[in-house]
Each structure stands twice: as structure tokens, then as C-alpha cells.
C-alpha positions in Angstrom: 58.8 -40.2 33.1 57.5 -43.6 34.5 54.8 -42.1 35.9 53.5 -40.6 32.5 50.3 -41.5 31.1 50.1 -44.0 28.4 49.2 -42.1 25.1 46.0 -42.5 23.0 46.4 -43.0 19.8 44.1 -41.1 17.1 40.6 -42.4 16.7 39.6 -44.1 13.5 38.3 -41.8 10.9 34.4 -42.7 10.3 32.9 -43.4 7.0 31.3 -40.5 5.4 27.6 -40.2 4.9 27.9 -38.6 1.9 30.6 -41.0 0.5 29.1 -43.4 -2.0 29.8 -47.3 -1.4 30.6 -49.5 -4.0 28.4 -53.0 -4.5 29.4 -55.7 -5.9 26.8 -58.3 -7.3 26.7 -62.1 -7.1 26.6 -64.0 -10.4 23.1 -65.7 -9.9 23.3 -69.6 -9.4 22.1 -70.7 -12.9 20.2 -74.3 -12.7 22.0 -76.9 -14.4 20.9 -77.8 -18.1 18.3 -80.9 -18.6 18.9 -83.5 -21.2 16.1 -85.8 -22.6 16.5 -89.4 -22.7 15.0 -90.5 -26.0 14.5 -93.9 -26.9 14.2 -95.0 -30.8 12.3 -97.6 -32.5 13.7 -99.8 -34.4 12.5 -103.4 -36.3 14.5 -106.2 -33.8 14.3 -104.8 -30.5 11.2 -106.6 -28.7 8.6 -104.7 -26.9 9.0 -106.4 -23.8 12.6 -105.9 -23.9 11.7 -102.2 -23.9 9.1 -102.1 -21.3 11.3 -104.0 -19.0 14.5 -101.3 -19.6 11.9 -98.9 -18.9 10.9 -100.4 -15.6 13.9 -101.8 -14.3 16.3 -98.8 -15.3 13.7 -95.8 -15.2 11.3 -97.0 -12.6 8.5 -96.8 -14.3 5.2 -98.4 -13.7 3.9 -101.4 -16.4 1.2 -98.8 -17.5 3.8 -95.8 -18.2 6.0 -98.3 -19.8 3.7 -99.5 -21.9 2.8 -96.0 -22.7 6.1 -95.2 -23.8 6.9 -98.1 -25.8 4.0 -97.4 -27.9 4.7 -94.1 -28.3 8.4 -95.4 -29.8 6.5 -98.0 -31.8 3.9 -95.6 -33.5 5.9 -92.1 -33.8 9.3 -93.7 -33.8 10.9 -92.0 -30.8 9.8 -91.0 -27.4 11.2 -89.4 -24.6 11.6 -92.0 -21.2 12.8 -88.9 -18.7 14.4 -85.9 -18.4 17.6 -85.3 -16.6 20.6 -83.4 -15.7 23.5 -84.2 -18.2 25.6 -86.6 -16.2 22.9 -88.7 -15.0 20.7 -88.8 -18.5 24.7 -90.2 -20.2 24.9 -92.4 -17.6 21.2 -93.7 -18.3 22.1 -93.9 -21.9 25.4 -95.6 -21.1 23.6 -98.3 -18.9 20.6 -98.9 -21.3 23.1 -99.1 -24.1 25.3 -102.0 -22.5 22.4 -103.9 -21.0 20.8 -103.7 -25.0 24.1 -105.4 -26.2 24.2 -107.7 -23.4 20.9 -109.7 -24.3 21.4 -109.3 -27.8 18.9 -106.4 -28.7 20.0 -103.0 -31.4 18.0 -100.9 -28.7 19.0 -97.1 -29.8 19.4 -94.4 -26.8 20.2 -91.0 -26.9 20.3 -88.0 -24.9 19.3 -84.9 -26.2 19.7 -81.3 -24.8 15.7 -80.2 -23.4 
């Protein structure tokens, strides 16, 4: 009896060829909404004051600046940039403040692209 073999247990059945496997699909990584940043035009709100928002809080050049604020002045919105939701109501947040900080009615909004 001690000197018996050790015995070998039963080999793992194998997966049938001809059984059909079951495959489950990954939900597909969706990108994330973008929101417009518009700015409005209204009577009190200097253009300078826009061009420099536009500059110091959007990075844009004095030409694209320009460029924008005279598309607020003329059509009586335009759109600054485009980005994802929490970054274009933080823009809008910023903008805001600094508006009511120096005195200005400056109107920002973010809107769904």
C-alpha cells in the first residue's frame, strides 16, 4: 500500500468544435458632447473689453479677436470656441465673473454644438 502509485485524476473535458461560443460586445466609447461658447452683443460692453476676454481667456490672436468681436457687433452673437461641457461652463463661469469685475454686462453662454 505505500508503495502504490499515486492516481491520475480524469483529464479535462475539451471544448467541442461544434459547440457554439457566446460573444459578448463592448459598448463603443462614445466621444464626449461639445458645447459652443457664444458670446452676445450688447450696447455697454466695450470692444476692447471683448477683444482682450478673447485674448487673455481664449488665447486668441489680436486678428481672430478682432474677427470675432465684429462678428458679435454686426450679427449679434458669435461663437469664441468649442469645447467639452465642463471646460466650455467653466469658460462661461470665468468670462462671466471677470465681466462683473470691471464693471461690463458682457453676456456668455454655452450652447450644446
Amino acid at each position: 500500500m505505500a508503495n502504490d502509485p499515486p492516481k491520475k485524476s480524469p483529464p479535462a473535458p475539451s471544448p467541442r468544435r461544434d459547440e457554439e461560443t457566446e460573444v459578448l460586445e463592448r459598448p463603443k466609447a462614445q466621444t464626449p458632447r461639445l458645447y459652443k461658447v457664444i458670446f452676445h452683443n450688447d450696447d455697454y460692453t466695450t470692444m476692447e473689453f471683448v477683444i482682450e476676454v478673447l485674448r487673455v481667456f481664449f488665447r486668441k490672436s489680436e486678428t481672430e479677436a478682432t474677427y470675432i468681436m465684429l462678428t458679435v457687433h454686426k450679427k449679434g452673437s458669435a461663437v469664441a470656441a468649442t469645447y467639452t461641457r465642463d471646460v466650455a461652463e467653466t469658460k462661461v463661469e470665468q468670462v462671466m465673473r471677470y465681466a462683473r469685475e470691471h464693471g461690463m454686462p458682457l453676456l456668455v453662454t454655452a450652447e450644446p454644438e
